[in-house]
KEKE-3310 file (N, C-alpha, C; in steps of 0.2 Angstrom, whole numbers, plus 5000, padded with zeros to 4 digits):
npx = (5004:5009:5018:5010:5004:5013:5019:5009:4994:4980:4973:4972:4972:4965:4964:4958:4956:4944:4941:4949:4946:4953:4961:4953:4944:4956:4964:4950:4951:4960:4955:4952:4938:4925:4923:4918:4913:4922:4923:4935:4936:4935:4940:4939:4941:4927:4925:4915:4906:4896:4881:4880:4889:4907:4923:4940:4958:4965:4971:4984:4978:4964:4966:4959:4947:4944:4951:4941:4930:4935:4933:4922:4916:4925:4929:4941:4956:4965:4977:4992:4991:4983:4990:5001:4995:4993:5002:5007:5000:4987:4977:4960:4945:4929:4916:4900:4888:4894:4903:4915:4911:4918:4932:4947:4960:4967:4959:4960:4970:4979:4974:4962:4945:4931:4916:4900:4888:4884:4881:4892:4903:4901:4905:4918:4922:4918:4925:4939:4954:4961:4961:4972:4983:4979:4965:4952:4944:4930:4916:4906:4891:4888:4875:4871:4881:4889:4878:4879:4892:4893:4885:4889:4900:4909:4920:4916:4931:4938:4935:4936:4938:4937:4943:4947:4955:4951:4949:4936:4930:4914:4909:4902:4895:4900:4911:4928:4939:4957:4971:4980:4973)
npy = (4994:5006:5006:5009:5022:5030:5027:5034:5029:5027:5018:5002:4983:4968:4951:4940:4925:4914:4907:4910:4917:4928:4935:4942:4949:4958:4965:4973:4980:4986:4996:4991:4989:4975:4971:4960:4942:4929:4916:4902:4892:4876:4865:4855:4859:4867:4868:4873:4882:4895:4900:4913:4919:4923:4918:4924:4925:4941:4955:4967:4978:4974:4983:4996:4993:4981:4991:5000:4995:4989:5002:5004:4993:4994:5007:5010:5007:4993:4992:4989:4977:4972:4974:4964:4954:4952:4949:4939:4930:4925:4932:4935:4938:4942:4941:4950:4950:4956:4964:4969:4962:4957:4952:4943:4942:4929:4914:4912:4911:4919:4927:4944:4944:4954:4958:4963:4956:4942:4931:4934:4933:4918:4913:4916:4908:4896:4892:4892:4884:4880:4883:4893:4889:4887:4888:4900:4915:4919:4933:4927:4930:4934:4925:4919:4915:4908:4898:4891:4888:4878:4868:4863:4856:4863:4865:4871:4877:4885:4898:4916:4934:4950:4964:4981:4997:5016:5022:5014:5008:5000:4988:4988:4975:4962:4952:4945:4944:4947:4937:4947:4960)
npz = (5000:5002:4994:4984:4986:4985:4971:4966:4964:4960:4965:4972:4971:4976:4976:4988:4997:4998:5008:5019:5032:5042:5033:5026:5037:5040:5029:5027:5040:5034:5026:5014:5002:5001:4984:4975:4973:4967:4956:4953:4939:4931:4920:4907:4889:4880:4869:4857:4846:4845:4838:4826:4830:4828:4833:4834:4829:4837:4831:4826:4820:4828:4838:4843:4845:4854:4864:4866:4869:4884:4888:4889:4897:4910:4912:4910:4898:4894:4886:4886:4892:4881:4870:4871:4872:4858:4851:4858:4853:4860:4859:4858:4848:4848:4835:4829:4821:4810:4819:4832:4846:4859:4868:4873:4880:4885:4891:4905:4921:4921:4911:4903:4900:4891:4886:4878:4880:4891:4880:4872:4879:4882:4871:4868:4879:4876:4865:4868:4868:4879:4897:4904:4917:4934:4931:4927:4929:4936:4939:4953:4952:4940:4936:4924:4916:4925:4925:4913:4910:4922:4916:4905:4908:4916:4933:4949:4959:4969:4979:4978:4983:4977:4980:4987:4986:4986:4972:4960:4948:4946:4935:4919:4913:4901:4909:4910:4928:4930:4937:4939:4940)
capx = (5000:5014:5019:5005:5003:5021:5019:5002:4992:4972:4968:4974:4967:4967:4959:4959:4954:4938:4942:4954:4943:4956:4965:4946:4947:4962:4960:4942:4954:4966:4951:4950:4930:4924:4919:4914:4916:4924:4925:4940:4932:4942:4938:4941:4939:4922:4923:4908:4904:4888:4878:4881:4896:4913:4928:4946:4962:4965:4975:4985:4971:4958:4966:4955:4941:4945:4951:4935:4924:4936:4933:4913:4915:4929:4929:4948:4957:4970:4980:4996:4988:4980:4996:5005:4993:4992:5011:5011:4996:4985:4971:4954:4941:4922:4912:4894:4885:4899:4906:4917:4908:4922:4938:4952:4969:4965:4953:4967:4971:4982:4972:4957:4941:4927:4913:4895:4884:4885:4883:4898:4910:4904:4907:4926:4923:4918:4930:4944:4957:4962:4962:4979:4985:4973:4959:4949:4941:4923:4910:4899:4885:4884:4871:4869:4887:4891:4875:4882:4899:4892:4879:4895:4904:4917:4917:4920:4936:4939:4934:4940:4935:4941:4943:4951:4956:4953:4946:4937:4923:4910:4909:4896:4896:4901:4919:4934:4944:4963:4973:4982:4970)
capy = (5000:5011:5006:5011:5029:5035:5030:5040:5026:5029:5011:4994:4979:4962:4943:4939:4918:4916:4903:4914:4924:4932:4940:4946:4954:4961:4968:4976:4984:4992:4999:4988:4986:4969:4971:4956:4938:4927:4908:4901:4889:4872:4859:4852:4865:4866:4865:4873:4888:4899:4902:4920:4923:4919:4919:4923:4928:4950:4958:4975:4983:4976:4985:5002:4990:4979:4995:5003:4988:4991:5009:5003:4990:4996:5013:5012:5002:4988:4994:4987:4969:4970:4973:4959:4946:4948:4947:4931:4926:4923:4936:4933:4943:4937:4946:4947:4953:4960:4970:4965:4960:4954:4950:4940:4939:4921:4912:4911:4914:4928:4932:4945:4944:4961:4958:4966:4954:4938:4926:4936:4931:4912:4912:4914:4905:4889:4892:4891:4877:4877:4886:4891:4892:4885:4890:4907:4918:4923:4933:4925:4936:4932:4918:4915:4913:4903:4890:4889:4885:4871:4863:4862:4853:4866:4866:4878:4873:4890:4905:4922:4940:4955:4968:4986:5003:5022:5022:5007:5008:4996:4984:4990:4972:4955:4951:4941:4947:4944:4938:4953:4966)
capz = (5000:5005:4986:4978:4987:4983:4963:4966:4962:4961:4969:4975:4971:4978:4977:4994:4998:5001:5013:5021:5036:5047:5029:5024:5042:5040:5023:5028:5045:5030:5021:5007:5002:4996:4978:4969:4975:4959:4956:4948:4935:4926:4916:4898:4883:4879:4859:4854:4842:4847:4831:4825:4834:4826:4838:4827:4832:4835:4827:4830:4819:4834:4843:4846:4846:4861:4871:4867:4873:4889:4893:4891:4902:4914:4914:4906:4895:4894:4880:4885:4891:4874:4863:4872:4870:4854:4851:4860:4849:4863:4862:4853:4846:4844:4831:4830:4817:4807:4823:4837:4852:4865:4868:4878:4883:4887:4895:4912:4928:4920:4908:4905:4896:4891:4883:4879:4883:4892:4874:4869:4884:4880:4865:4870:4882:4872:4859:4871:4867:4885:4902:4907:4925:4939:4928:4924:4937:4935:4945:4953:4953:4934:4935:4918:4912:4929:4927:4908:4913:4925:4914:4898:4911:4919:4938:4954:4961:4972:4978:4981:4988:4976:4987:4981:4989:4980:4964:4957:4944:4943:4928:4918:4907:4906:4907:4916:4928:4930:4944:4940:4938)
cpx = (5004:5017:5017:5004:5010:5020:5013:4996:4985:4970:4971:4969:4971:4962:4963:4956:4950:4938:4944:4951:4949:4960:4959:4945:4952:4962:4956:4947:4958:4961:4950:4943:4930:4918:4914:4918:4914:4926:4930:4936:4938:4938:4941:4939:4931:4921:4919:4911:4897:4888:4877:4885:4903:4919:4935:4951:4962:4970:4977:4980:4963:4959:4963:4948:4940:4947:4945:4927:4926:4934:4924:4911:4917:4930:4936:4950:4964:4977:4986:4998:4988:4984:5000:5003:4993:4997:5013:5006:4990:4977:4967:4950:4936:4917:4905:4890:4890:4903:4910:4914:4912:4928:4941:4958:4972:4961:4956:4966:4973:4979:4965:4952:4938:4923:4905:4889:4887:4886:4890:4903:4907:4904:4916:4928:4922:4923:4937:4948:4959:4961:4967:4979:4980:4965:4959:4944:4935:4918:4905:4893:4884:4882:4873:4876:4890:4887:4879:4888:4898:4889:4885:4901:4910:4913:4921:4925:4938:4935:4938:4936:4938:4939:4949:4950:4956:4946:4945:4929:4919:4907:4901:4894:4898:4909:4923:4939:4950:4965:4979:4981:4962)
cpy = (5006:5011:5011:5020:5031:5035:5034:5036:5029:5023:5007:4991:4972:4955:4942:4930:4918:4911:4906:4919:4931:4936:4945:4952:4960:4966:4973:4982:4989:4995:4997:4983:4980:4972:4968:4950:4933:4920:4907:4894:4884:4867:4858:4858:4863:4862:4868:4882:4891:4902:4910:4922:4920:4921:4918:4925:4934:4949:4964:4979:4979:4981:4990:5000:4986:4986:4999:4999:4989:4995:5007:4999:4992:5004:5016:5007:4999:4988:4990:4979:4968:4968:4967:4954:4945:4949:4941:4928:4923:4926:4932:4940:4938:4942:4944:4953:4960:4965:4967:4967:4959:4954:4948:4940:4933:4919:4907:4913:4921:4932:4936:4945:4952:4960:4963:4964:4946:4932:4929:4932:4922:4910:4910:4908:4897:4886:4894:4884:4874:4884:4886:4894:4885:4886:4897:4909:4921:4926:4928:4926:4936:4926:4916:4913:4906:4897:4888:4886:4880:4865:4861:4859:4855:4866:4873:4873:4879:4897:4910:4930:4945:4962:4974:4993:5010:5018:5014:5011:5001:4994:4985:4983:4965:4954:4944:4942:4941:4943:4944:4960:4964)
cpz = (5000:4997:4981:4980:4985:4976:4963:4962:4964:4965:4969:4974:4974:4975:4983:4994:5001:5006:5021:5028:5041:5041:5029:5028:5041:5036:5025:5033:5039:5026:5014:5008:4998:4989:4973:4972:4966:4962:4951:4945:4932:4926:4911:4895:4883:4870:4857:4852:4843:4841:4834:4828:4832:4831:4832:4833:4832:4833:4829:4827:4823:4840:4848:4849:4852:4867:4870:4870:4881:4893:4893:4895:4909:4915:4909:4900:4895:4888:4878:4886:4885:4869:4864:4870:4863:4848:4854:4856:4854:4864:4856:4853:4846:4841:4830:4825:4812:4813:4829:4843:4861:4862:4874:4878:4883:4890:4903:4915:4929:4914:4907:4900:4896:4886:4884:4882:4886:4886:4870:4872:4884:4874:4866:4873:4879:4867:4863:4871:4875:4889:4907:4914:4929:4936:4925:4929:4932:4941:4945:4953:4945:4934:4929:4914:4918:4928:4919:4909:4916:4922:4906:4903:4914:4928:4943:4958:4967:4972:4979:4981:4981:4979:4982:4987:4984:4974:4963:4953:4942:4939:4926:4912:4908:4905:4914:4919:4928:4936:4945:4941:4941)
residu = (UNK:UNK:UNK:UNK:UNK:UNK:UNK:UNK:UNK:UNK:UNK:UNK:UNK:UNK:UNK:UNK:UNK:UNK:UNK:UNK:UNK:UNK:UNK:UNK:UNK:UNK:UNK:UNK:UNK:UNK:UNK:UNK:UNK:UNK:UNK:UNK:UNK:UNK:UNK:UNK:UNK:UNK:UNK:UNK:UNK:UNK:UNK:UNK:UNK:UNK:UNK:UNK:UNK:UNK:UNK:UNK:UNK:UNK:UNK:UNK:UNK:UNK:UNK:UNK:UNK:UNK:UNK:UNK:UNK:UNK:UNK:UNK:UNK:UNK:UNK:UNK:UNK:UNK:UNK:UNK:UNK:UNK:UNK:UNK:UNK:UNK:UNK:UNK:UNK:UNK:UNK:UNK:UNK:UNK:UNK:UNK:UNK:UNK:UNK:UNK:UNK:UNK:UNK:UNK:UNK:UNK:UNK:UNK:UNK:UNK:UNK:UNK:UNK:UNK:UNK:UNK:UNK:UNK:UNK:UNK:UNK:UNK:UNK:UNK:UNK:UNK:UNK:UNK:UNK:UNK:UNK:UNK:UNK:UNK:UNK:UNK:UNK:UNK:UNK:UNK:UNK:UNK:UNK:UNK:UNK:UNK:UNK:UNK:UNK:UNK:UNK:UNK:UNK:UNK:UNK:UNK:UNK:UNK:UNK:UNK:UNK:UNK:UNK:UNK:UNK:UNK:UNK:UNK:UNK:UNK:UNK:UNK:UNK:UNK:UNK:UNK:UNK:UNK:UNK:UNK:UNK)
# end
């Protein structure tokens, strides 16, 4: 915290273990508000294509397009997540009716989703070869993406708390967070 006020950081974020009650405490004592409690999600790929929505690789000309889906989502944009992933080849786009609808860095522990609506972000999410790390972390508070995920055979394996201090704006949208963001 001491970090983040000297480079003049607007806010901290955390995932805290939602198992974890004495950090939760702790936490909550240093002024960090619980935000959004997130399921880490794992399983097998799903495979599947959702009619009317094509999932490709981005491109550096997606580029204005994914951080403009971000600032509608998140209030900002991921510019430099964005360009990386898709220089290692990892991001995707899903376009839907000629226009792009979403996007992902991957469908990871490290990486993040943003999408418009909910069949956007499974769309990704189907069309994912694999999920790197421990999984991919989802709100829980999105029903309808969470029972999809369970009834396509992925399960909840963990939870966590994201908690945050300063500036935070609330996702106006359906997306995935990161465990580093």
């Amino acid at each position: 915290m001491d970090r983040a006020t000297s480079q003049g950081a607007a806010g901290v974020r955390l995932l805290q273990a939602g198992f974890h009650n004495r950090s939760l405490c702790l936490y909550s004592k240093l002024g960090f508000r619980t935000r959004e409690t997130v399921s880490i999600m794992q399983g097998a790929p799903i495979g599947q294509a959702l009619p009317g929505y094509t999932v490709r690789p981005a491109s550096a000309a997606d580029t204005a397009a994914c951080n403009q889906l971000c600032r509608q989502v998140h209030g900002i944009d991921r510019d430099g997540e964005v360009a990386d992933a898709i220089a290692q080849k990892t991001a995707m786009v899903v376009e839907h009716l000629g226009r792009i609808v979403g996007y992902t860095t991957g469908i990871a522990f490290f990486g993040h989703s943003v999408a418009e609506t909910n069949t956007a972000l499974m769309a990704l999410i189907a069309s994912a070869t694999e999920f790197g790390g421990p999984g991919f972390l989802l709100p829980t508070r999105n029903h309808e993406v969470l029972t999809w995920c369970l009834k396509n055979g992925l399960r909840l394996v963990y939870q966590m708390t994201l908690m945050t201090t300063g500036l935070y704006n609330e996702p106006s949208g359906a997306y995935l967070p990161s465990i580093l963001y």
